[in-house]
N, C-alpha and C positions, 0 to 999 in steps of 0.2 A: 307567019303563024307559028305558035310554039310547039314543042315537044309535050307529047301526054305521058310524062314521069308518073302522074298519079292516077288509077283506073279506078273507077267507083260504081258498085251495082247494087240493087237492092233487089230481093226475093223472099217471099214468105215471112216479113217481118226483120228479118236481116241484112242489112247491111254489109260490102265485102269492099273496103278498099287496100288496093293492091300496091305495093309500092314499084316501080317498073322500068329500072334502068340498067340492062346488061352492061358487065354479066356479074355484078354484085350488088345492084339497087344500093348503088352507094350515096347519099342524099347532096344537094347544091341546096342554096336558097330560093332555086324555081323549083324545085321537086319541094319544097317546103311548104313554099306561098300554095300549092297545089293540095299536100296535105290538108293544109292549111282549110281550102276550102272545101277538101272532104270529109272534113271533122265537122264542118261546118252544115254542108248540105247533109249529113245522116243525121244533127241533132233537130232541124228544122223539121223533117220527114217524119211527120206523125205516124206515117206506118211503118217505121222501122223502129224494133224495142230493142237489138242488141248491134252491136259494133264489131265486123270480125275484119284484122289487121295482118295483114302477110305480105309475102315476098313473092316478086313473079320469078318463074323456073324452076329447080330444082333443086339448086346447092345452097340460095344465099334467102333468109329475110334481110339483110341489110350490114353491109359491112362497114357499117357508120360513113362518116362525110368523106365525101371526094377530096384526098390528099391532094389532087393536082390544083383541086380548087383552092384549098386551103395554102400551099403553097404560092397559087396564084397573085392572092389578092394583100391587101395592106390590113394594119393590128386595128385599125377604124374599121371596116367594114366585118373583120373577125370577129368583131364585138358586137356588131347591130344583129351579124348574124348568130350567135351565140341568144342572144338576147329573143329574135325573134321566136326560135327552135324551144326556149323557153317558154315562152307566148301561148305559143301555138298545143305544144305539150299541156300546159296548162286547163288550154281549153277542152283537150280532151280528158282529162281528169275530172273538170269540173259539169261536164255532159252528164246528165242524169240516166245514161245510159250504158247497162253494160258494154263493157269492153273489151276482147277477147284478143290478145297477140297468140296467132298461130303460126311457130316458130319452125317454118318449115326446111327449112338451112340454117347453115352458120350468120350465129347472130351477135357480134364483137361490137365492141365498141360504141358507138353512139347508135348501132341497129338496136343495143340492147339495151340501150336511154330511151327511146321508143318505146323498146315493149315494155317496159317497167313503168311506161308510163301508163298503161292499159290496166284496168283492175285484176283482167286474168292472164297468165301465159302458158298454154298448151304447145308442147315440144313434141316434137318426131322420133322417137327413138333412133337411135344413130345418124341421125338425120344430120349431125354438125357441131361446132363447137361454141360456145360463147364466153365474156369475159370483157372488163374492161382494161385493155392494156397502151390506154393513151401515154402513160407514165416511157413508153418505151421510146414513142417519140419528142420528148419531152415537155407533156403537156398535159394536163389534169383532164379525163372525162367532164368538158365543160356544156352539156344539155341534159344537167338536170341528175345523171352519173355519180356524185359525188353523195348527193342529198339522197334521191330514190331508194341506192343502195343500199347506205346506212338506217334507212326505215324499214329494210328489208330482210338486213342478217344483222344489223347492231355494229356500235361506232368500231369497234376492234376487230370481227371480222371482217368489215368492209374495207377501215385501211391495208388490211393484209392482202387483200383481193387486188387491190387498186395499186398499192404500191411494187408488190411483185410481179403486176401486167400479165400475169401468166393467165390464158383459157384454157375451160374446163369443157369436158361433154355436160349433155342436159341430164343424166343420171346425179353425177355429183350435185349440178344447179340445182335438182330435185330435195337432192338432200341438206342445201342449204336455206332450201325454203327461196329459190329465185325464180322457179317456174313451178306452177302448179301441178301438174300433170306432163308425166312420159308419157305418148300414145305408142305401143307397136301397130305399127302397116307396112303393107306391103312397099308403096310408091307414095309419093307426094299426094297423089288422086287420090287413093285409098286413105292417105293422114286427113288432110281436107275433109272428106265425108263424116271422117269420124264429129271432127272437129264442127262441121255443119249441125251435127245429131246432138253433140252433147250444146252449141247454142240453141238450137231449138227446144230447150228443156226450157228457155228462159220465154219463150213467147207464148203471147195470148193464144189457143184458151188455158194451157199446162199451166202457165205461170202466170201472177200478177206483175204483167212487169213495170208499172208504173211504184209498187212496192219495192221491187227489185233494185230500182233508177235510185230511190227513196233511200234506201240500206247504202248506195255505193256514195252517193253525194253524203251522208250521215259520217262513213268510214272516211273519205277522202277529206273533206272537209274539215270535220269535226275531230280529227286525228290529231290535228296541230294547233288546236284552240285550247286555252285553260278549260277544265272539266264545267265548272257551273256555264260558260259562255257553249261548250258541244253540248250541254245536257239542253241547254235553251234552245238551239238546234233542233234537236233532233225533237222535241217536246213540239217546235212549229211544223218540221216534216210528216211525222205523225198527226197531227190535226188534219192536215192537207189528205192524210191516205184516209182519216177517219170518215170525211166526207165525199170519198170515191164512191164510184160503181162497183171497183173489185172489192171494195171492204164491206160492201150491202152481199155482195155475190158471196164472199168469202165466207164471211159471218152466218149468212144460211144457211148455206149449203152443209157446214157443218154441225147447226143444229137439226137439220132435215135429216143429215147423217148420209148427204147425197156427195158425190163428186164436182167440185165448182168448175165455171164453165166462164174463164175470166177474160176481159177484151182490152184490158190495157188502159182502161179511161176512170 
């Protein structure tokens, strides 16, 4: 029987999968395949509206892929596994469900190809470093690293980032626009909670979040399409919300001039 690299819970409408291999939750392609199908069981989970991604322990979300494995294996299976880590990434970009990387340690390398793959990234204040410095081993951030980036600070900041391999704390990341929010806390426990409270702004009754899912699939999507092909997009996405529950709830309540009281459907 396998190892459970990947731990996945659902409470309150949230989702928590963990990544979970001391003492860096460094990823292989069984901790993948394992992602793989926690991405998969939170999009399926009608009652889960948002996605929240972390690191088990204290120090690390993810110090990208296990060197020894990488090391291990031949430039054929480097490549399926590259390929799949792409896949899989994908799939969660394309989950009509928010996505929350809570970057609770140091998050290098292909950990922070992950969270970038996430719509949001909430950092710990002094919690760790991040960065991608695959260049050091001579080898391009190849899980999505190269592209993510560049969509994130623009082609000339990102070659700068990438090719000088140097990591940054989450303050700077802050200021490059690579993680959304510094949280201060106390401990891991205390960042977490935070980090629970501000997902839960996103769930039914606070938030529409089948609107919410709507906005990230519109952005995600519709980012890398010719404009008249995202506006037709977004013109079908909207139809879809116009005929919700929460757009009947939403629509009322603010002509009643009442607080809406919205369920996700």
């Amino acid at each position: 029987m396998g190892v459970d690299l990947v731990q996945y819970a659902a409470e309150k409408g949230i989702a928590t999968i963990t990544l979970d291999d001391p003492p860096v939750n460094g990823y292989t392609y069984e901790m993948n395949r394992q992602l793989d199908e926690a991405i998969l069981q939170a999009r399926f989970d009608t009652d889960v509206h948002v996605i929240v991604l972390r690191g088990a322990g204290e120090k690390f979300f993810c110090a990208g892929a296990n060197i020894k494995m990488l090391a291990s294996v031949d430039p054929t299976f480097k490549y399926y596994f590259c390929l799949h880590a792409n896949e899989m990434l994908l799939r969660l970009e394309h989950t009509p469900k928010l996505t929350i990387a809570a970057l609770n340690g140091h998050t290098v390398g292909g950990g922070l190809e992950i969270a970038m793959a996430c719509d949001m990234r909430l950092a710990r204040k002094d919690g760790g470093i991040t960065g991608l410095p695959e260049v050091n081993l001579g080898v391009l951030p190849g899980t999505g690293g190269t592209q993510r980036l560049t969509r994130l600070v623009g082609k000339s900041k990102a070659i700068e980032l990438m090719v000088e391999g140097r990591n940054f704390d989450f303050d700077e990341a802050l200021q490059m626009g690579i993680v959304n929010k510094v949280i201060p806390s106390e401990n891991v426990d205390d960042f977490m909670t935070k980090v629970y409270e501000y997902a839960g702004e996103f769930v039914p009754p606070k938030k529409a979040s089948m609107a919410v899912g709507h906005i990230k699939r519109a952005v995600q999507t519709g980012c890398d399409l010719p404009l008249e092909q995202a506006l037709a997009m977004e013109r079908e996405l909207q139809a879809k919300l116009f005929s919700s529950d929460d757009a009947k709830i939403g629509l009322g309540a603010y002509v009643a001039k009442t607080e809406p009281e919205f369920t996700g459907r």
